[in-house]
Every structure is written in structure tokens, then in C-alpha cells.
C-alpha positions in Angstrom: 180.3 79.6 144.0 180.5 76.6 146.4 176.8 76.3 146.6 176.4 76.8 142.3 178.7 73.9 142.0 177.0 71.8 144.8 173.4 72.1 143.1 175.0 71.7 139.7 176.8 68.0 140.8 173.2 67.6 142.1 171.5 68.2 138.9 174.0 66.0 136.7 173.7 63.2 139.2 169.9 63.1 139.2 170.1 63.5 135.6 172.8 60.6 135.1 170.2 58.2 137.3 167.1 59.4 135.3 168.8 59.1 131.7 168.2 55.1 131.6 164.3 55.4 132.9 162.3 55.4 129.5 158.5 54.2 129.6 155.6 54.6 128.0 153.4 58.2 129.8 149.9 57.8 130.2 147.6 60.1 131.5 144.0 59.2 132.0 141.3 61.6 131.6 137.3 60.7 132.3 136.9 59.6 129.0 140.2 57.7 127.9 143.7 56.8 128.7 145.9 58.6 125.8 149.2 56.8 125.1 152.0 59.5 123.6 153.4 57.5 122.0 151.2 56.1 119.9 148.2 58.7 120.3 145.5 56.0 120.5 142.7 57.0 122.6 141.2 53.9 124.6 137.7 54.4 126.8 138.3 54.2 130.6 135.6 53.0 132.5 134.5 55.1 135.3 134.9 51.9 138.2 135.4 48.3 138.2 133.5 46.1 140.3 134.0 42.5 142.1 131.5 40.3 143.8 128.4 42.0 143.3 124.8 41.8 143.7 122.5 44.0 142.2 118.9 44.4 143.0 116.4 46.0 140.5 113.1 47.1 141.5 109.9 48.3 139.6 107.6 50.2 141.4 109.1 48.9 144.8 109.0 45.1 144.0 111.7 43.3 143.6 111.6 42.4 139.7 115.7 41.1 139.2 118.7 39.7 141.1 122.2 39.8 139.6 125.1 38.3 141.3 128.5 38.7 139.2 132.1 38.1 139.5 133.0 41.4 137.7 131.5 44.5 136.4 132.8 47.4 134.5 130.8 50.7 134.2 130.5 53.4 131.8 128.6 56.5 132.8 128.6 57.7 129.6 126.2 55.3 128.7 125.4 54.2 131.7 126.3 50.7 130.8 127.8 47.7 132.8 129.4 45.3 131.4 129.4 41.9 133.5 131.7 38.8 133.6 130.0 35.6 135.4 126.8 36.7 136.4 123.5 34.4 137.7 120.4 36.5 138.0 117.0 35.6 139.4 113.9 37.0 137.9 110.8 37.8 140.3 107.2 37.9 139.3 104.5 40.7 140.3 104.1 39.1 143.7 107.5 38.8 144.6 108.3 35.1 144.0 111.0 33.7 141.9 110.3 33.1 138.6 112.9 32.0 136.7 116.6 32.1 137.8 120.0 31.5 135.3 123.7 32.2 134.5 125.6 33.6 131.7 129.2 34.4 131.1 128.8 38.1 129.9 126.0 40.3 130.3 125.5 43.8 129.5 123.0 45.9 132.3 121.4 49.1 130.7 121.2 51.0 134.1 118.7 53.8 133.0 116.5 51.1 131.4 114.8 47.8 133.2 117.1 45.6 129.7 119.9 43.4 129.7 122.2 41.5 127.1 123.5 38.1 127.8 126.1 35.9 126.2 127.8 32.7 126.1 126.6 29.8 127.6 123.1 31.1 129.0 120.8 28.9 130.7 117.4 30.0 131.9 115.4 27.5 134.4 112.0 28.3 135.0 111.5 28.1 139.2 107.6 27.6 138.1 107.4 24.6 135.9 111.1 23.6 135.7 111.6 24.7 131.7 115.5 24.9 130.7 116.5 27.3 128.0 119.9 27.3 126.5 120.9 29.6 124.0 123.8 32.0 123.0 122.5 35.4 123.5 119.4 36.3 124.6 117.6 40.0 125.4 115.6 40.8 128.6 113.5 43.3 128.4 111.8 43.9 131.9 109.6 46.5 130.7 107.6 43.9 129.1 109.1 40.8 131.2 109.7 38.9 128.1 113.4 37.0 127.3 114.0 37.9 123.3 116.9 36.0 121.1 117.3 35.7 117.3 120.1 33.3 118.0 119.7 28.8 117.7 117.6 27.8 121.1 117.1 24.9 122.9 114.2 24.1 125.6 113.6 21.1 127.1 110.8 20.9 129.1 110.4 18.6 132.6 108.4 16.3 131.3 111.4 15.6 129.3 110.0 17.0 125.8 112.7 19.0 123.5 112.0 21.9 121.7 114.5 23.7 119.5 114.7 26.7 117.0 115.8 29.9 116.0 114.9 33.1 117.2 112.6 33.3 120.4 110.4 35.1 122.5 109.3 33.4 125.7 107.8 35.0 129.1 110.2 35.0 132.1 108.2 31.5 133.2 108.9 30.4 130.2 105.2 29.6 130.0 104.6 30.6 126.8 107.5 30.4 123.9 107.5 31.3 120.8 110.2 30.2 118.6 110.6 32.4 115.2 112.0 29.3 112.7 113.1 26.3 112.1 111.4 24.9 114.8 112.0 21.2 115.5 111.1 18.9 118.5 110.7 15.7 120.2 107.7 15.1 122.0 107.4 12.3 124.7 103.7 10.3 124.5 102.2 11.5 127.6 
């Protein structure tokens, strides 16, 4: 009887100190972080990564740099999402090509293709060709920068060069802007 009553003052005691404690439960699960009391399902990424460089290589060469602040990564789609990254491209023989910094970028792991935006600048390491832009595409397949957004080049010789919509080597030896292309050319 003693001992009843002792582990029944214990129960109403833990439950007197546990009756104030309300919070929100979540659980997370591969896939998402369910809050009951709302039931909205949110994606979870599968890590989060700081200070990062990535290397990407085709057929054992060097082909991309990318050095980032933060990166979150899905493995469902085996995407990374990056904060603050600077990347440096690398031609067939192993020397840099071009080198520049956004402030978000999306990696597509499985393929040689990332997304950039916000504030992007691309400097060509071979003939010293600035591109700024708001998004732009690489595709590393073909080793060609793609945008459909307003551009901007201006070339070391001090010619400007702007647009919209691009498609420019990683050099940025030959461009192609899409449409309402506009320029000022200095005399040489």
C-alpha cells in the first residue's frame, strides 16, 4: 500500500511539472519535417554544408571549381542549393579560363549544369571580358554560359556591350547576345 501511494505521489508530481510544458512536436522523416499541429509538410534536406570547395572533373581534368559559404542538398534530386559561391572554370588543358561569383547557385550533381543568381559576374582569365548579369545557366557539357535575362559585357579594351538573352563560351570569346543588343565601341 506504502509503495502504491509512493509511485502514485510520483506520478501526480511529474504530472503537475509536465502540465505547463506545451510546444509545437515535430518529427522529421527523410523527406519532410511534419508539424501536428498544422499538418504542413516541409522538405528536409538531407545535410547542410559550410565552407566548401567543390571540384568537378570530366574525364579526369579538372573542368570547375566552386568555393561557397553554404550549401544545402537534396538527394532526391540530387540538387545543391548554394549561398555565396565563386567558381573558376578550367579549359581542356587544365588552365583557368574564366573565374566569378554569384549569390545563389543551384549545382545539378548527376549533371556537369549549374544555375546562378543575383549579382553574377564572370571575368574571363584569357582576355579579361566582364559579364554581369542576373541569372545565368552553365552547361559544362557543352562549356557554354546561357542567360535569357538583361546582360552586360564590357570588354578590356574598354568597349560595352549589352543585351538580352546570351550565349557566350566560358572565355567569353565568342558571345552571342539574343536582343536588344546595344553598345559603345571605343575607336581603336
Amino acid at each position: 500500500m506504502k509503495r502504491t501511494l509512493f509511485l502514485f505521489s510520483i506520478l501526480i508530481l511529474l504530472l503537475m511539472n509536465l502540465n505547463g510544458c506545451r510546444g509545437v512536436v515535430k518529427y522529421k522523416t527523410r523527406s519532410n519535417i511534419k508539424d501536428q499541429t498544422t499538418k504542413k509538410a516541409e522538405k528536409v534536406p538531407d545535410y547542410i554544408i559550410y565552407n566548401v570547395k567543390h571540384y568537378r572533373y570530366n574525364e579526369g581534368k579538372l573542368s570547375v571549381e566552386i568555393e561557397f559559404k553554404k550549401g544545402v542538398y537534396y538527394s532526391d534530386n540530387s540538387v545543391l542549393n548554394i549561398d555565396n559561391c565563386d567558381f573558376v572554370y578550367y579549359d581542356e588543358n587544365g588552365e583557368e579560363s574564366a573565374k566569378g561569383h554569384a549569390d545563389r547557385a543551384k549545382l545539378y550533381m548527376q549533371k556537369s549544369y549549374m544555375e546562378a543568381w543575383d549579382n553574377i559576374k564572370v571575368e574571363s582569365i584569357k582576355n579579361g571580358t566582364i559579364l554581369n548579369t542576373s541569372y545565368l545557366e552553365w552547361d559544362g557539357n557543352k562549356d557554354i554560359f546561357l542567360t535569357d535575362k538583361p546582360i552586360t559585357i564590357m570588354r578590356k579594351n574598354g568597349d560595352t556591350i549589352s543585351g538580352i538573352g546570351m550565349e557566350a563560351d566560358i572565355a567569353l570569346n565568342i558571345v552571342t547576345i539574343k536582343k536588344n543588343v546595344k553598345g559603345v565601341i571605343k575607336p581603336r
